[in-house]
C-alpha positions as CSV (number, residue, x, y, z in Angstrom):
1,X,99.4,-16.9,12.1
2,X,102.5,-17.3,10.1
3,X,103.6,-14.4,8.0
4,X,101.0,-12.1,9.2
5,X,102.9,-8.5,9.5
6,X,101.5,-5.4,10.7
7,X,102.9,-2.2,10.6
8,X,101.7,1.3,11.4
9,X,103.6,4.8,9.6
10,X,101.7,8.4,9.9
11,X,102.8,10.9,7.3
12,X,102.2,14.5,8.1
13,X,103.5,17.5,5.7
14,X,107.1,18.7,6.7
15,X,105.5,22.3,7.0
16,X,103.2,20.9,9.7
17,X,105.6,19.5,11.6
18,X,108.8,21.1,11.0
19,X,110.5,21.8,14.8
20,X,108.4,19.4,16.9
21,X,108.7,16.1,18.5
22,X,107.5,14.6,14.9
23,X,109.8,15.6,12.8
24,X,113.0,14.3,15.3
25,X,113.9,10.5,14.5
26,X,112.1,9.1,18.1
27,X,108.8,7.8,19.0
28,X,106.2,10.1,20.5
29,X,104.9,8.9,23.9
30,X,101.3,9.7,23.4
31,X,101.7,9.3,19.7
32,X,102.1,11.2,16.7
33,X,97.8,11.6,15.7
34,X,97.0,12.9,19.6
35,X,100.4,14.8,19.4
36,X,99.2,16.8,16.4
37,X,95.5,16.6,17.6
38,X,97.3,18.2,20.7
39,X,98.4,21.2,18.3
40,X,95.1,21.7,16.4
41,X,95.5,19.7,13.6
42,X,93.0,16.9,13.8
43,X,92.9,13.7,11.8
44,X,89.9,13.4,9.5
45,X,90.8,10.7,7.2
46,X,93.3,7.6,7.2
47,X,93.9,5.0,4.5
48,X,94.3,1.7,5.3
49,X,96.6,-0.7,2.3
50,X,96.0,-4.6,2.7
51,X,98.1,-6.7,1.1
52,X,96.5,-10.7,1.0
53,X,98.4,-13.6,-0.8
54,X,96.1,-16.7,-2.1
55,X,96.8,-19.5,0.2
56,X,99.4,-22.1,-0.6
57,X,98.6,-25.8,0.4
58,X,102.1,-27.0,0.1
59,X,103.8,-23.6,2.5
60,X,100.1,-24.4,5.0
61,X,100.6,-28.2,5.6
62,X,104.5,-27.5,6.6
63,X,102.8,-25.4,9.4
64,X,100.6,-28.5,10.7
65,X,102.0,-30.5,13.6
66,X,100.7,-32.9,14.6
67,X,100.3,-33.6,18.4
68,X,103.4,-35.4,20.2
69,X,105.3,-35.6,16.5
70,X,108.3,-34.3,16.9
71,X,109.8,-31.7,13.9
72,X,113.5,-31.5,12.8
């Protein structure tokens, strides 16, 4: 699906994770919601933002090809 873009950002409370793995500029192997689930603070709530555009019929049919036609 063209221009379908997913993209995944915790935020935690610089007291919470001041001097751990968190708060350094890397990714977390296991990840930062088992990391803190690791140090007693669970997750109990997550928000999820969708963004949705209307479709456009003239950006959709320059996606169709059809098959064997050959696109320059």
């Amino acid at each position: 699906m063209r221009g379908l873009r997913t993209s995944t950002r915790t935020y935690c409370s610089h007291d919470l994770v001041k001097n751990t793995p968190v708060a350094e500029p890397t990714d977390i192997a296991e990840g930062v919601i088992a990391y803190m689930d690791s140090i007693g603070h669970v997750q109990v709530r997550y928000v999820d933002d969708v963004t949705a555009t209307m479709p456009n019929p003239a950006r959709q049919a320059d996606g169709l090809v059809i098959e064997g036609e050959s696109r320059y």
